[in-house]
Biopython code that builds the backbone (N, CA, C, O; Angstrom):
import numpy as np
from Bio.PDB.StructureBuilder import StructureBuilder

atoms = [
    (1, "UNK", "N", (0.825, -1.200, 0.000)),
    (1, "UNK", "CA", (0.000, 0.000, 0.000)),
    (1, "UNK", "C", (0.865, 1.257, 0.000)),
    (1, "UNK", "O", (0.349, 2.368, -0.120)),
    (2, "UNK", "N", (1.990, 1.108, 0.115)),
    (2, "UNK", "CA", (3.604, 2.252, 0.116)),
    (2, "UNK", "C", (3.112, 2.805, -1.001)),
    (2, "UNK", "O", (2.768, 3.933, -0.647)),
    (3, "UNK", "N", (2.846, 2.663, -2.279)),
    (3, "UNK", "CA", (3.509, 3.384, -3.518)),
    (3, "UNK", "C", (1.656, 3.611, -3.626)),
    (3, "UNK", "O", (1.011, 3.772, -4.661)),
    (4, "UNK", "N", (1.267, 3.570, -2.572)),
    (4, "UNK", "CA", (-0.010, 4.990, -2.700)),
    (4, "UNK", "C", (0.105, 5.883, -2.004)),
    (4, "UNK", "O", (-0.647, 6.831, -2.232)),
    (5, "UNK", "N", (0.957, 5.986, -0.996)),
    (5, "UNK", "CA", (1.214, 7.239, -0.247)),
    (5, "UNK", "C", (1.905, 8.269, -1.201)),
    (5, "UNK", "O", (3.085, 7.917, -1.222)),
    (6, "UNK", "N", (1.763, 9.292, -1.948)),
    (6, "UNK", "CA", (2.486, 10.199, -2.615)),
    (6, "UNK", "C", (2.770, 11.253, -1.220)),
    (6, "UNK", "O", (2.404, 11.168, -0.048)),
    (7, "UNK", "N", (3.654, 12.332, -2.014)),
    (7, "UNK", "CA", (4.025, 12.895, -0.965)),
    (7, "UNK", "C", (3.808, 14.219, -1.093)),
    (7, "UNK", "O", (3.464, 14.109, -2.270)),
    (8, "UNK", "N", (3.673, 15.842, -0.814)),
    (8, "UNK", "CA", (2.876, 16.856, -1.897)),
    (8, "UNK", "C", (3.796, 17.120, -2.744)),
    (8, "UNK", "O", (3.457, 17.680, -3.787)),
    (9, "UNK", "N", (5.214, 16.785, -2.518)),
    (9, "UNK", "CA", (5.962, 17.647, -3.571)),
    (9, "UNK", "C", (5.802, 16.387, -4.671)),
    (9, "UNK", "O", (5.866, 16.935, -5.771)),
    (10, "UNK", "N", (5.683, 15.426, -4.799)),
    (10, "UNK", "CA", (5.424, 14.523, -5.527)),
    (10, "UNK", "C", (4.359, 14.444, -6.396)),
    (10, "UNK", "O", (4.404, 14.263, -7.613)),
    (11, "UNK", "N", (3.289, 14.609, -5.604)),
    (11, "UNK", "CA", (1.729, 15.064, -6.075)),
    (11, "UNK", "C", (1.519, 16.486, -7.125)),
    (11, "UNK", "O", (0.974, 16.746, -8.198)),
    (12, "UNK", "N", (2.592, 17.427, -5.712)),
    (12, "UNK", "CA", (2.546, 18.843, -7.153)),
    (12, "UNK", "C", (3.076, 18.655, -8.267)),
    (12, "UNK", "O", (2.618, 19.396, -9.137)),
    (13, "UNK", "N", (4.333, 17.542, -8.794)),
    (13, "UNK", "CA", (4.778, 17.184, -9.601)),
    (13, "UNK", "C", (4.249, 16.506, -10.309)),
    (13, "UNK", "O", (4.723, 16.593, -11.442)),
    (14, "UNK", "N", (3.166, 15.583, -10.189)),
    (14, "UNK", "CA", (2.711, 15.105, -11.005)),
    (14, "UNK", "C", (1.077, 16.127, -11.276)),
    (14, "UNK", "O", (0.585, 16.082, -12.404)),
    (15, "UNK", "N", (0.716, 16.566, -10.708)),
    (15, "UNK", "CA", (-0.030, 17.531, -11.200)),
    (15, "UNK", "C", (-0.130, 18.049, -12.697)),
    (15, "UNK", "O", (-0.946, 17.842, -13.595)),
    (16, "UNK", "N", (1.211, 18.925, -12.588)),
    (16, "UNK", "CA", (1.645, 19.460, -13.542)),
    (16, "UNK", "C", (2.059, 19.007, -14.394)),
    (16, "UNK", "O", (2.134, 19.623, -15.458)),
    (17, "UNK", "N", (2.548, 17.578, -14.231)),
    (17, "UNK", "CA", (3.031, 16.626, -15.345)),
    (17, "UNK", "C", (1.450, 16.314, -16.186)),
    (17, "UNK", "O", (1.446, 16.219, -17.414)),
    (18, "UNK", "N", (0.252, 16.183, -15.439)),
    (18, "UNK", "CA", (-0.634, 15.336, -15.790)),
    (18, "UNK", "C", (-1.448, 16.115, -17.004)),
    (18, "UNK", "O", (-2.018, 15.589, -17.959)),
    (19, "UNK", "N", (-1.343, 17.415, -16.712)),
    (19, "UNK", "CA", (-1.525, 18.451, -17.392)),
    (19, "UNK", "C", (-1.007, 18.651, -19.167)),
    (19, "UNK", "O", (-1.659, 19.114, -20.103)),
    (20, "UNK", "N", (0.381, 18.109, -19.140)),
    (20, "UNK", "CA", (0.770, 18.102, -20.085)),
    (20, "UNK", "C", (0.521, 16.765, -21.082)),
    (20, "UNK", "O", (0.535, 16.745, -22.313)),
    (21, "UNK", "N", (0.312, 15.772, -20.241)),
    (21, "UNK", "CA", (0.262, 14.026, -20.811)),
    (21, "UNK", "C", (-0.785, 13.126, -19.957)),
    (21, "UNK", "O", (-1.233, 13.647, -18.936)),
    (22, "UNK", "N", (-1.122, 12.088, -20.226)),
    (22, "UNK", "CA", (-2.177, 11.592, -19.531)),
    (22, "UNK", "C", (-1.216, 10.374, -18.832)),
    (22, "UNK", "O", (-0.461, 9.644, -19.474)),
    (23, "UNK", "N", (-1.393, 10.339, -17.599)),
    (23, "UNK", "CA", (-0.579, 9.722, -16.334)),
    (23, "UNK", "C", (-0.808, 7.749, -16.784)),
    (23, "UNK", "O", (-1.666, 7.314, -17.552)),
    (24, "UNK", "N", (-0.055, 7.147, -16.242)),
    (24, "UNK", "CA", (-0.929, 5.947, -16.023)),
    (24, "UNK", "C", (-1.605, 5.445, -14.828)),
    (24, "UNK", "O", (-1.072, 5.793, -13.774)),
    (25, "UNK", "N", (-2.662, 4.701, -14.732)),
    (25, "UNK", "CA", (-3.231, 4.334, -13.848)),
    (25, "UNK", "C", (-3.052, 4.486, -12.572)),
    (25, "UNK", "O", (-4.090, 4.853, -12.021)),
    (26, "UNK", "N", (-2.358, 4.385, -12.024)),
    (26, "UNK", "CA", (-1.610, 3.916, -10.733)),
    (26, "UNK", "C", (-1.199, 5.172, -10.150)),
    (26, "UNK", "O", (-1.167, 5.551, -8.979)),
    (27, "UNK", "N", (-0.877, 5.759, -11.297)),
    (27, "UNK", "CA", (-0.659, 7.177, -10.595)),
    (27, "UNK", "C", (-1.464, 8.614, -10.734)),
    (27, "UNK", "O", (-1.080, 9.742, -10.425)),
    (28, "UNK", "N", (-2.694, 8.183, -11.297)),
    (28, "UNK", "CA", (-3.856, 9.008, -11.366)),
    (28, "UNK", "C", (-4.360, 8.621, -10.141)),
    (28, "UNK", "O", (-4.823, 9.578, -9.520)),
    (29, "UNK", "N", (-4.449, 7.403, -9.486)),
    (29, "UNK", "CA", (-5.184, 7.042, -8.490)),
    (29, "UNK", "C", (-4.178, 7.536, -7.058)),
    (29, "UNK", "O", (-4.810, 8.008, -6.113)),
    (30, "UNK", "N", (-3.338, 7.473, -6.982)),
    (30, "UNK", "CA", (-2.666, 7.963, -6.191)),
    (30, "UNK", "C", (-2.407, 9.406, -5.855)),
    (30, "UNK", "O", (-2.137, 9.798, -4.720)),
    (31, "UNK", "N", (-2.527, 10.319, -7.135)),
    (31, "UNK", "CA", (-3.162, 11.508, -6.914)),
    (31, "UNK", "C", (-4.024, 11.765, -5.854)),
    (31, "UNK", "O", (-3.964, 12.195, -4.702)),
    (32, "UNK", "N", (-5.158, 11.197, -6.946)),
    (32, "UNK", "CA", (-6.639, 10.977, -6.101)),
    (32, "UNK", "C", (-6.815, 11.008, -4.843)),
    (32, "UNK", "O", (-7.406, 11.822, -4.133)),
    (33, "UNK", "N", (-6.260, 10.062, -4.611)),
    (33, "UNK", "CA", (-5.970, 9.496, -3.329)),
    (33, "UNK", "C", (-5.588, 10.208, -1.971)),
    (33, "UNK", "O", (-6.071, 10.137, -0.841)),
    (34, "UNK", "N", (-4.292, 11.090, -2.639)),
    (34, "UNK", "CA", (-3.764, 12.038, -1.590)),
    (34, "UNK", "C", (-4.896, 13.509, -1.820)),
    (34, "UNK", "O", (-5.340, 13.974, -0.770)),
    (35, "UNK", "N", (-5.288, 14.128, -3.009)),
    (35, "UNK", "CA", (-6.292, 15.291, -3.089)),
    (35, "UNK", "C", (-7.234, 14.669, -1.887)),
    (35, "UNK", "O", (-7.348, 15.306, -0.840)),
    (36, "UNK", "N", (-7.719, 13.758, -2.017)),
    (36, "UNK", "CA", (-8.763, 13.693, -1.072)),
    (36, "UNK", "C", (-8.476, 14.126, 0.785)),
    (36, "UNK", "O", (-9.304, 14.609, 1.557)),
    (37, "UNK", "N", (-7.145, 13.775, 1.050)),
    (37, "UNK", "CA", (-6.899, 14.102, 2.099)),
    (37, "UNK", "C", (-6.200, 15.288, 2.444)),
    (37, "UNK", "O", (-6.308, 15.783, 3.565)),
    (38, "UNK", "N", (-5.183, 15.984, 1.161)),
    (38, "UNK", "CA", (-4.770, 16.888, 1.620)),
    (38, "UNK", "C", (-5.400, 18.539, 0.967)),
    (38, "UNK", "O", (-5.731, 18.744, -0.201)),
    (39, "UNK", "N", (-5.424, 19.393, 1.927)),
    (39, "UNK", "CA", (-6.723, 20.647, 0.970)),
    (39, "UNK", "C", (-5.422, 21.586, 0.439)),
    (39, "UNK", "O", (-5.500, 22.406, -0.475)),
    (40, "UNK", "N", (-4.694, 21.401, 0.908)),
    (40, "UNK", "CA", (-3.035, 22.088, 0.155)),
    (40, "UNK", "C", (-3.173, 22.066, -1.588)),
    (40, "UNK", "O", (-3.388, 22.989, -2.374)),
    (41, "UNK", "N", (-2.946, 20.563, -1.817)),
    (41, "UNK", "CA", (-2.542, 20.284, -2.689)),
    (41, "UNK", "C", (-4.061, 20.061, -3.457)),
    (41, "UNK", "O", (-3.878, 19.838, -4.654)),
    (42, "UNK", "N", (-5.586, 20.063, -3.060)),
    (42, "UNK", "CA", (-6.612, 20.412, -4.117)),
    (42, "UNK", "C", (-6.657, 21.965, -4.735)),
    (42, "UNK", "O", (-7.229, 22.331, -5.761)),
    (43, "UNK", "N", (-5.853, 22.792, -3.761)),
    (43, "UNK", "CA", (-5.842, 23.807, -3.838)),
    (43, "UNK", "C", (-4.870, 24.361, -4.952)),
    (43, "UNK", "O", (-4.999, 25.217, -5.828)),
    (44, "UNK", "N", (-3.995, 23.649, -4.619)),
    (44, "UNK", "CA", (-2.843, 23.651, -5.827)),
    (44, "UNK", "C", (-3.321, 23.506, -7.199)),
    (44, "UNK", "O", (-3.327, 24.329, -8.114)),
    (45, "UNK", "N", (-3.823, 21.985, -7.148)),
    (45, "UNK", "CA", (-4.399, 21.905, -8.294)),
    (45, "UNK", "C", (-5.693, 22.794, -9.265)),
    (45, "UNK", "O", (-5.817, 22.903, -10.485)),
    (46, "UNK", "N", (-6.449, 23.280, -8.243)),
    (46, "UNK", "CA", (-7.116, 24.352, -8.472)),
    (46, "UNK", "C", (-6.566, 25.549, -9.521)),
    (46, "UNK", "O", (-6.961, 25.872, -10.641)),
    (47, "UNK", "N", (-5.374, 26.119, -8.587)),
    (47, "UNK", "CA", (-4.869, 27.011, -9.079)),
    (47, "UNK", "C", (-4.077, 26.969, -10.220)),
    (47, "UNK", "O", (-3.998, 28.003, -10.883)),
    (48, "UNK", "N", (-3.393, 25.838, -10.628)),
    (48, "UNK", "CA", (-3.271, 25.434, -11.620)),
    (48, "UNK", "C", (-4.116, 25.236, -12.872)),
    (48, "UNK", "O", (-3.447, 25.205, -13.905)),
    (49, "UNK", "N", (-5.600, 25.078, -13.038)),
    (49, "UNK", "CA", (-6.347, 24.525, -13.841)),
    (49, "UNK", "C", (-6.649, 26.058, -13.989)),
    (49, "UNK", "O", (-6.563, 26.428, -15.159)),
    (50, "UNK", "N", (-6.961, 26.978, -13.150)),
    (50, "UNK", "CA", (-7.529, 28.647, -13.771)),
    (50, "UNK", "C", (-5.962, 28.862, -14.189)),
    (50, "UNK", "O", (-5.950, 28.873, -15.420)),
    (51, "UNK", "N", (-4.975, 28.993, -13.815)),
    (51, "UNK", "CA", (-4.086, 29.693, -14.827)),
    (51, "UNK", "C", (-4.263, 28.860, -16.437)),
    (51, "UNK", "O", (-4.275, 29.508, -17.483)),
    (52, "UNK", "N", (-4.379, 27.487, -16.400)),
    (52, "UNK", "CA", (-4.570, 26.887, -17.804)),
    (52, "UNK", "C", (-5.211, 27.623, -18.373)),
    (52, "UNK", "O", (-4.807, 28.358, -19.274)),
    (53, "UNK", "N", (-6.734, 27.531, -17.789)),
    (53, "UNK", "CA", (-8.003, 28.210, -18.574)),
    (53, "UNK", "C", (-7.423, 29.310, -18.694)),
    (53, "UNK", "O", (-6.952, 29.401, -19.828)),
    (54, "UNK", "N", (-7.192, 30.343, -17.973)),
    (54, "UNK", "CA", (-6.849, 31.750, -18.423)),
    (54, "UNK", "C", (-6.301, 31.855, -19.231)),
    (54, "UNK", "O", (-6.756, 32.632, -20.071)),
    (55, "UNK", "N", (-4.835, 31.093, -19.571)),
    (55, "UNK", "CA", (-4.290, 31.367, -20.863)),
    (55, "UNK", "C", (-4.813, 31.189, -22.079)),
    (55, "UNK", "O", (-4.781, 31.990, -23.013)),
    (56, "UNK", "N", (-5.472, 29.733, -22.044)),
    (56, "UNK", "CA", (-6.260, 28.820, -22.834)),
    (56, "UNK", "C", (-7.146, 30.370, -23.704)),
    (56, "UNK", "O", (-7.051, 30.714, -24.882)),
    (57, "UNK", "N", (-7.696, 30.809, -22.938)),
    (57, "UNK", "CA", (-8.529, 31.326, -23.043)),
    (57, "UNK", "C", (-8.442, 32.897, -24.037)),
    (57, "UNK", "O", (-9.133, 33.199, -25.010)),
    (58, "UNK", "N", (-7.379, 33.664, -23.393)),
    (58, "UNK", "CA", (-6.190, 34.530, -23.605)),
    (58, "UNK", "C", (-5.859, 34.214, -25.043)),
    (58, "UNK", "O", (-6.194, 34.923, -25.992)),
    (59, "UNK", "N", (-5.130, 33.017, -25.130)),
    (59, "UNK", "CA", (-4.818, 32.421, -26.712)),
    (59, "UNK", "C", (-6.323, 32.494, -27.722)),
    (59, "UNK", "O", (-6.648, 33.017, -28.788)),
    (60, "UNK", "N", (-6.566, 32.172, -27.326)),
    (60, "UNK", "CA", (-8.110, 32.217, -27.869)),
    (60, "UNK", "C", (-8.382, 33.557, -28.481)),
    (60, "UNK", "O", (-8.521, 33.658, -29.700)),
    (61, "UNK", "N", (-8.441, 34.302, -27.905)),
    (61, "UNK", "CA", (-8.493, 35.740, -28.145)),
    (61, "UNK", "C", (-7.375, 36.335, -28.751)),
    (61, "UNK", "O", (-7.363, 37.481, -29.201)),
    (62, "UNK", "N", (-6.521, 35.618, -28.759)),
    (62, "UNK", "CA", (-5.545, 36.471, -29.454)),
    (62, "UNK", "C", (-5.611, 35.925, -30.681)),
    (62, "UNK", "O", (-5.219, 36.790, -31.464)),
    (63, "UNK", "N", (-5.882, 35.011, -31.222)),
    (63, "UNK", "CA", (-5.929, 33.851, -32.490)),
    (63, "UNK", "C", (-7.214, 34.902, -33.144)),
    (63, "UNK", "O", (-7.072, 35.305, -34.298)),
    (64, "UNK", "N", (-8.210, 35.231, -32.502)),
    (64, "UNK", "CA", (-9.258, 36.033, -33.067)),
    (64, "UNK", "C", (-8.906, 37.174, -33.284)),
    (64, "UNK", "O", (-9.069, 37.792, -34.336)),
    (65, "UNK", "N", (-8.312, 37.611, -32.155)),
    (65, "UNK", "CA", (-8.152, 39.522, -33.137)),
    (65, "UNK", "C", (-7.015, 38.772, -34.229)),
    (65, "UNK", "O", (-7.517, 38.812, -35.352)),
    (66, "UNK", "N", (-5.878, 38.215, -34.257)),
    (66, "UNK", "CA", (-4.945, 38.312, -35.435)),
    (66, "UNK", "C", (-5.732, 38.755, -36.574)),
    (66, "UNK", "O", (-5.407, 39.772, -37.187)),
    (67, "UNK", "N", (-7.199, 37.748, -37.042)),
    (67, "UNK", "CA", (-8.015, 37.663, -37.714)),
    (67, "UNK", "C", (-8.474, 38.861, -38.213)),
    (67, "UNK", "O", (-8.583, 39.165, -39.400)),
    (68, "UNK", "N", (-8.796, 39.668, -37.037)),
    (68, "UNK", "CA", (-9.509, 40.800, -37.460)),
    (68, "UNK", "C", (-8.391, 42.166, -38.255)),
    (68, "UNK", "O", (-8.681, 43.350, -38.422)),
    (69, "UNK", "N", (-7.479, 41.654, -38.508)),
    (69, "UNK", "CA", (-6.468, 42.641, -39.253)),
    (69, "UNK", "C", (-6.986, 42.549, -40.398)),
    (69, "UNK", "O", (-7.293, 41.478, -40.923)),
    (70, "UNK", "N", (-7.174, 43.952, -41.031)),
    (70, "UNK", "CA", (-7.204, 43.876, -42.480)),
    (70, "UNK", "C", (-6.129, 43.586, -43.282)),
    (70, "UNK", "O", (-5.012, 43.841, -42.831)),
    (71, "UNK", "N", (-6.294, 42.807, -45.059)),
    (71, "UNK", "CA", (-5.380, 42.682, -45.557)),
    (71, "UNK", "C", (-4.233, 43.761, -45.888)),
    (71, "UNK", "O", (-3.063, 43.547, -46.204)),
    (72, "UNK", "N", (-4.886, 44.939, -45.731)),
    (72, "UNK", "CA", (-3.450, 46.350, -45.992)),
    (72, "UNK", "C", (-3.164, 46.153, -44.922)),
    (72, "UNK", "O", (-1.939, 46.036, -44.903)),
    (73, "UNK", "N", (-3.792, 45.969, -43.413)),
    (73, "UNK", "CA", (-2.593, 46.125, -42.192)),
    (73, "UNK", "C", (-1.770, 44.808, -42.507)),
    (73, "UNK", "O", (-0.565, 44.863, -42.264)),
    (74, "UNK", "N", (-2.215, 43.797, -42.950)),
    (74, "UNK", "CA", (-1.215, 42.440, -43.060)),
    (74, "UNK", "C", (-0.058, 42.924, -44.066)),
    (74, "UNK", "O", (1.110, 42.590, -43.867)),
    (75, "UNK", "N", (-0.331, 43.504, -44.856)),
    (75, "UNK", "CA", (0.736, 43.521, -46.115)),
    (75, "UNK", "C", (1.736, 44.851, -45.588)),
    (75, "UNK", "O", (2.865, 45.276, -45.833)),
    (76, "UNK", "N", (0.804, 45.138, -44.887)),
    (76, "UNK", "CA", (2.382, 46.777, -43.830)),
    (76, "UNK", "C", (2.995, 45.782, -42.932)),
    (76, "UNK", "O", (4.199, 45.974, -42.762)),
    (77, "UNK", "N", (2.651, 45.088, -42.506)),
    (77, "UNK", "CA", (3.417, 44.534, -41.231)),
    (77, "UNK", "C", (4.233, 43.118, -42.216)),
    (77, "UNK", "O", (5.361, 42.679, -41.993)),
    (78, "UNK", "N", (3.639, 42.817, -42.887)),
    (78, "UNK", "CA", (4.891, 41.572, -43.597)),
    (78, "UNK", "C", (6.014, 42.396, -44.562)),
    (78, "UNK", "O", (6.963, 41.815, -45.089)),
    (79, "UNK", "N", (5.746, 43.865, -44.708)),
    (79, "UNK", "CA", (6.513, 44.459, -45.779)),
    (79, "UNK", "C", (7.357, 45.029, -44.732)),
    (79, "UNK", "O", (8.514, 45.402, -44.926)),
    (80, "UNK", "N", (6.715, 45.087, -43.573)),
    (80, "UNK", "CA", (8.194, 45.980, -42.431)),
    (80, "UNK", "C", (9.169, 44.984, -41.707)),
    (80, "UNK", "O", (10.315, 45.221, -41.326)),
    (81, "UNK", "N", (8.203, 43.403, -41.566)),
    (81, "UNK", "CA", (8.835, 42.362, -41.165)),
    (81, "UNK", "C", (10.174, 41.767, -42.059)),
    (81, "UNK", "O", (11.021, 40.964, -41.666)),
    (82, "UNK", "N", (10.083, 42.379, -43.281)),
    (82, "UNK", "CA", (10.849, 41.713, -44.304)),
    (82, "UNK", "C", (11.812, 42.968, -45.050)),
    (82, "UNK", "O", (12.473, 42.934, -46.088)),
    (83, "UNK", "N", (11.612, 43.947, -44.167)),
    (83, "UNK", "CA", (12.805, 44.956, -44.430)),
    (83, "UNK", "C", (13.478, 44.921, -43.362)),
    (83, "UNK", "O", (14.491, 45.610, -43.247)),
]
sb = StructureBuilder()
sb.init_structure("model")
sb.init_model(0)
sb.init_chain("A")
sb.init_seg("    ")
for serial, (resi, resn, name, xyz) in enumerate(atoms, 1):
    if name == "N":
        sb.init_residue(resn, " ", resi, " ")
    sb.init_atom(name, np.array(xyz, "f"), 0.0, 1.0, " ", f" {name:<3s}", serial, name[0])
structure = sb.get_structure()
């Protein structure tokens, strides 16, 4: 039952790992496991998931205005990019 005890710096580490890739089994549950008992580290994770979204989100908006440039502002800014 050892290699379900995580530890928080372990837990915050895989947090952030989990974020980027999907964990295997064993250690999604062991997460789990410790969130449930410790409010530190739900908290962590919390705060982690709104900075995602925020950026997530941020990007989002920035992908849309690019859009909204007209083609003369595109052709000033690739003609100044390329002098």
């Amino acid at each position: 039952m050892r290699h379900w005890l995580f530890s928080c710096k372990k837990v915050s580490a895989l947090v952030s790992e989990s974020m980027d890739r999907k964990l295997p089994l064993s250690k999604r549950m062991g997460i789990q496991f410790h969130l449930m008992m410790c409010s530190l580290c739900r908290r962590y994770r919390k705060q982690l998931l709104l900075i995602r979204s925020l950026f997530l989100e941020e990007a989002a908006q920035d992908e849309t205005s690019c859009d909204a440039l007209s083609a003369e502002a595109r052709k000033r800014i690739e003609k100044k990019l390329k002098s």
